[in-house]
N, C-alpha and C positions, 0 to 999 in steps of 0.2 A: 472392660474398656479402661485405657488410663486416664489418668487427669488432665494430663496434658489434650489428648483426645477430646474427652469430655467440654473440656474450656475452648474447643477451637469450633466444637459444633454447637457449643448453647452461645459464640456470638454470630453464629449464620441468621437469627432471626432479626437481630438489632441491625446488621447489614441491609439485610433486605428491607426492611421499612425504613432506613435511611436514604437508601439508593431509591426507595419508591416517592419517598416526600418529596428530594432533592428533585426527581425530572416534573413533578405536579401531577401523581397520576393516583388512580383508586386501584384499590383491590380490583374493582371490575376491568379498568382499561386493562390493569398484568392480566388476566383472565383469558381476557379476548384475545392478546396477540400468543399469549405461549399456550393457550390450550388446559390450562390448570385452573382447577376449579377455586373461586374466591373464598371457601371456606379452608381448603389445603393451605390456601397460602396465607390467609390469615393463622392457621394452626402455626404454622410455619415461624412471620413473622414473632408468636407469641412463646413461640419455643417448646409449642404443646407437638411438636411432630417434629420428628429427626427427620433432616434432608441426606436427598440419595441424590445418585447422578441421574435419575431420571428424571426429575423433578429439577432439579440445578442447571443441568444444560440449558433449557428450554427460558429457563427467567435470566441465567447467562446472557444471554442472546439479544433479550427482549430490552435489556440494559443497553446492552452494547460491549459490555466487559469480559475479562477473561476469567473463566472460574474462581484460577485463583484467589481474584480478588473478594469473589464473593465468600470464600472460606479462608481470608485473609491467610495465605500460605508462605510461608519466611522465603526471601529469595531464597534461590539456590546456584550455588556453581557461582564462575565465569560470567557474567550476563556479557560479555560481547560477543561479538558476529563475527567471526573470521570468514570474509569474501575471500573467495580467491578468483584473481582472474584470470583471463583467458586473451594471450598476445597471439597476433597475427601479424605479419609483415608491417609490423609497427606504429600499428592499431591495437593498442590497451581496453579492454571491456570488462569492467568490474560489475556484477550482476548487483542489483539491489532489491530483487525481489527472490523468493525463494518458490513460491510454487509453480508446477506446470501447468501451461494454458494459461487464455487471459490475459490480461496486461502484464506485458516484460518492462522493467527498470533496468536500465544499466548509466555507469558513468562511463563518458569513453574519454580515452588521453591518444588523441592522434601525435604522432613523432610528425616534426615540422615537415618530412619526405616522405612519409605516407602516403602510398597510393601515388605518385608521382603529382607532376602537371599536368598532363593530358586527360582531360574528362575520358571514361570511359561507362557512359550509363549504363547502369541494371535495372530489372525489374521484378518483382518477386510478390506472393499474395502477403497482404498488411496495411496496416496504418501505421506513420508515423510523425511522434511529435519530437521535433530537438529545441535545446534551451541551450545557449550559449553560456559559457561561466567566464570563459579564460581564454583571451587569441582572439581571432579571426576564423572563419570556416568559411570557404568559398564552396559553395552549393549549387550545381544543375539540378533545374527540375526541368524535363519537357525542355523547352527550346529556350529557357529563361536561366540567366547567371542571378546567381543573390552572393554579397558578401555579406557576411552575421558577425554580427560585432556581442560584447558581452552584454547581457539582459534581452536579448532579444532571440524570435523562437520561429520558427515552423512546423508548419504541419501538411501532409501530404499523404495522399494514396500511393503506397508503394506500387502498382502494376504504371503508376508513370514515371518512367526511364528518368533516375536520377544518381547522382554521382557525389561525392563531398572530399575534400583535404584540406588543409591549411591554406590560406590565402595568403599567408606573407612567408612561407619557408617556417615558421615557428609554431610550438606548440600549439595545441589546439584542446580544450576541455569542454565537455558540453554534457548533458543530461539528455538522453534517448528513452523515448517509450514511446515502444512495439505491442499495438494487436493486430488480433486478426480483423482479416477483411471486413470494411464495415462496423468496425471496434475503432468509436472515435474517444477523445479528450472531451469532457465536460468542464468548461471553469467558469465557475462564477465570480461575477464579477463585484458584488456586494452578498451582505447576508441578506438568505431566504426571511423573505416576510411572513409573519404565521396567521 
């Protein structure tokens, strides 16, 4: 094993009873949630037991962090995101989330002639929430006209016939997130009380 190796694995233990101090928790509570017994992890933190990934993932988890962190691992690469997006008759949708299923992100940049003037409603299975940034977006839902100004949002059952463009001829930018049917937005509105 080399040294550099060696020094990256004997400070997984001082992590781990770091990360465990910091959230206020025991040996027993990491126990309970990742399934590892309180004497492993105490070898663990004490640096009397070499960590694997099986044993890593699971207390990963339980933190909330990414491995990485827990084997303090030097960036690497690039760290930006190259989105690419995806225009349609002058409809811009930059994706902001990566995986499939589940909550879809995207930023959309409607061209002020997008979609024309004439409401033409669709309907399709989903939920969805939009957030205004930039413009105007005039919005049919069902038999109701909304104009959305910036900071302000909806939300709506995609299967009721709705429609959106620019309200004034001019750009238009807003934040979309799409799920499935019955996948609504949770937001709170202060911090959870404990």
């Amino acid at each position: 094993m080399t040294a550099d190796l060696e020094a990256v694995l004997d400070a997984v233990g001082p992590r781990l009873r770091a990360l465990r101090v910091q959230r206020s928790l025991t040996l027993g509570d990491v126990s309970s949630a990742s399934g590892i017994s309180v004497s492993t992890l105490s070898r663990l933190e004490s640096g009397r037991r070499r960590p694997n990934l099986e044993i890593l993932l699971p207390i990963a988890r339980v933190y909330g962090v990414p491995l990485d962190d827990l084997v303090g691992a030097p960036p690497t690469g690039d760290p930006r995101i190259h989105l690419r997006p995806i225009e349609y008759h002058g409809v811009t949708a930059i994706p902001l989330t990566r995986r499939p299923g589940g909550m879809q992100a995207f930023k959309m940049v409607l061209d002020g002639k997008a979609r024309g003037t004439e409401p033409d409603p669709q309907i399709h299975e989903g939920y969805e929430w939009l957030y205004i940034l930039n413009g105007s977006l005039h919005l049919v839902l069902g038999a109701n006209d909304f104009v959305l100004g910036p900071g302000e949002a909806a939300e709506f059952d995609t299967r009721t016939p709705h429609w959106f463009a620019s309200a004034d001829g001019k750009p238009v930018e807003f934040i979309s997130l799409f799920g499935r049917q019955g996948e609504r937005m949770h937001v709170r509105a202060r911090p959870k009380r404990t």
